[in-house]
ZAMARGU-4260 file (C-alpha; in steps of 0.2 Angstrom, whole numbers, plus 5000, padded with zeros to 4 digits):
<rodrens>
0) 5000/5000/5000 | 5006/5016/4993 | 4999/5031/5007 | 5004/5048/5004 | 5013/5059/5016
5) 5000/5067/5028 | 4996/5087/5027 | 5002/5096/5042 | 4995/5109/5050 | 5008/5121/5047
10) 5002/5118/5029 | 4987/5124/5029 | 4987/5137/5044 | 4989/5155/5041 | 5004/5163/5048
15) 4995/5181/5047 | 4988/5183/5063 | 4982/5198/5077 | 4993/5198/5093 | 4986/5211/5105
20) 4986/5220/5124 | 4970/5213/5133 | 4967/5229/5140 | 4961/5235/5122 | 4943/5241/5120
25) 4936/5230/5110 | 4928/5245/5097 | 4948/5247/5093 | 4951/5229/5092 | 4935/5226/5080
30) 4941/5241/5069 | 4960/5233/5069 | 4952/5215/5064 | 4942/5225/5050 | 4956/5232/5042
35) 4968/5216/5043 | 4952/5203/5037 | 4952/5194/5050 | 4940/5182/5062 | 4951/5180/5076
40) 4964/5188/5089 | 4975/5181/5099 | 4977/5189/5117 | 4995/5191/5124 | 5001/5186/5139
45) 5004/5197/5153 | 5023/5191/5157 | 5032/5171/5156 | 5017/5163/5170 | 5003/5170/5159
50) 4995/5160/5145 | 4987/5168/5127 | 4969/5171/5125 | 4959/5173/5109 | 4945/5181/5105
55) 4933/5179/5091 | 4920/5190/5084 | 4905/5176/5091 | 4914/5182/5106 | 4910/5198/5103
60) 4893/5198/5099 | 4887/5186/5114 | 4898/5198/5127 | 4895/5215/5118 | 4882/5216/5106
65) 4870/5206/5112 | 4870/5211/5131 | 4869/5229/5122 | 4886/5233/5131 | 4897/5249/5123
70) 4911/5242/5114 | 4921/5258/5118 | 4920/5253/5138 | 4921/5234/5135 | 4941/5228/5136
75) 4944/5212/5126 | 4950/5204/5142 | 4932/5205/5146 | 4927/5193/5131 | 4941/5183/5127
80) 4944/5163/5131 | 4960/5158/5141 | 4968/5148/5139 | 4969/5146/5123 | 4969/5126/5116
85) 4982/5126/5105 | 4987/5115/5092 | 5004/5109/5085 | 5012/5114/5070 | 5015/5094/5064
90) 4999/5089/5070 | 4989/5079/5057 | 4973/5091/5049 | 4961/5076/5051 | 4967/5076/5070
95) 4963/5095/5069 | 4949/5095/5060 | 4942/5083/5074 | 4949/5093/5090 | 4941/5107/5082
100) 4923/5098/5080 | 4924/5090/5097 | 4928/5106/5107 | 4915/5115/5095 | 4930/5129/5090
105) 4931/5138/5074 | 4949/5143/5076 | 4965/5139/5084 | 4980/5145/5087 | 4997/5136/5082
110) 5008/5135/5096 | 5026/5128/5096 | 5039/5131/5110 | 5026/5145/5117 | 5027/5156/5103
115) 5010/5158/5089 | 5016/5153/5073 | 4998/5154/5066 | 4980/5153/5067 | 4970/5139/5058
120) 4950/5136/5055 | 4940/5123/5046 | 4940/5134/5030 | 4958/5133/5030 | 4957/5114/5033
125) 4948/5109/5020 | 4953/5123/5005 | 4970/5123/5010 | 4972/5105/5015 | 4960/5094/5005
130) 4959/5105/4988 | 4975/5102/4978
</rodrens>
């Protein structure tokens, strides 16, 4: 039997990403997400005993929008997850692809050695890892 090298996350993932300060309001977090595209920030850690956060715009809306909370008085501490699940770079995408389904996540950060390396999703699973 002849298999084929599995795709890695680090294949897929995308290596443009959002680090920011948790003590950002989220009205300048959401205009910062506009601007770059994206679906997803990742929270930094406070000093070396600290771990990331994310926050994704589903975030936002169920802690901000619909509780009618002003984003401009809201920090994203205060709607962020931590700590983060991460996944590896040289993890499997059918692993991922499950982890993500299980926990019910639409994106992860890619951690190795404690530093981000990316941000993947389901979209980028299956477009950058199933479509050739």
């Amino acid at each position: 039997m002849n298999r084929q090298e599995p795709v890695r996350v680090k294949h897929v993932m995308t290596s443009e990403f959002l680090i920011v300060d948790g003590l950002m309001m989220v009205d300048q977090a959401l205009k910062l997400m506009k601007e770059n595209d994206a679906r997803a920030l990742i929270i930094d850690k406070r000093d070396e005993n600290d771990e990331y956060g994310i926050a994704l715009l589903s975030d936002v809306a169920r802690e901000v929008l619909s509780r009618d909370r002003a984003p401009e008085r809201v920090n994203v501490y205060e709607v962020m997850s931590k700590p983060v699940v991460s996944v590896n770079p040289e993890m499997d995408i059918r692993y991922c692809a499950r982890l993500l389904n299980k926990l019910k996540f639409t994106y992860v950060p890619v951690i190795d050695n404690d530093k981000v390396l990316g941000i993947v999703g389901f979209s980028a699973l299956v477009l950058n890892g199933l479509v050739k």
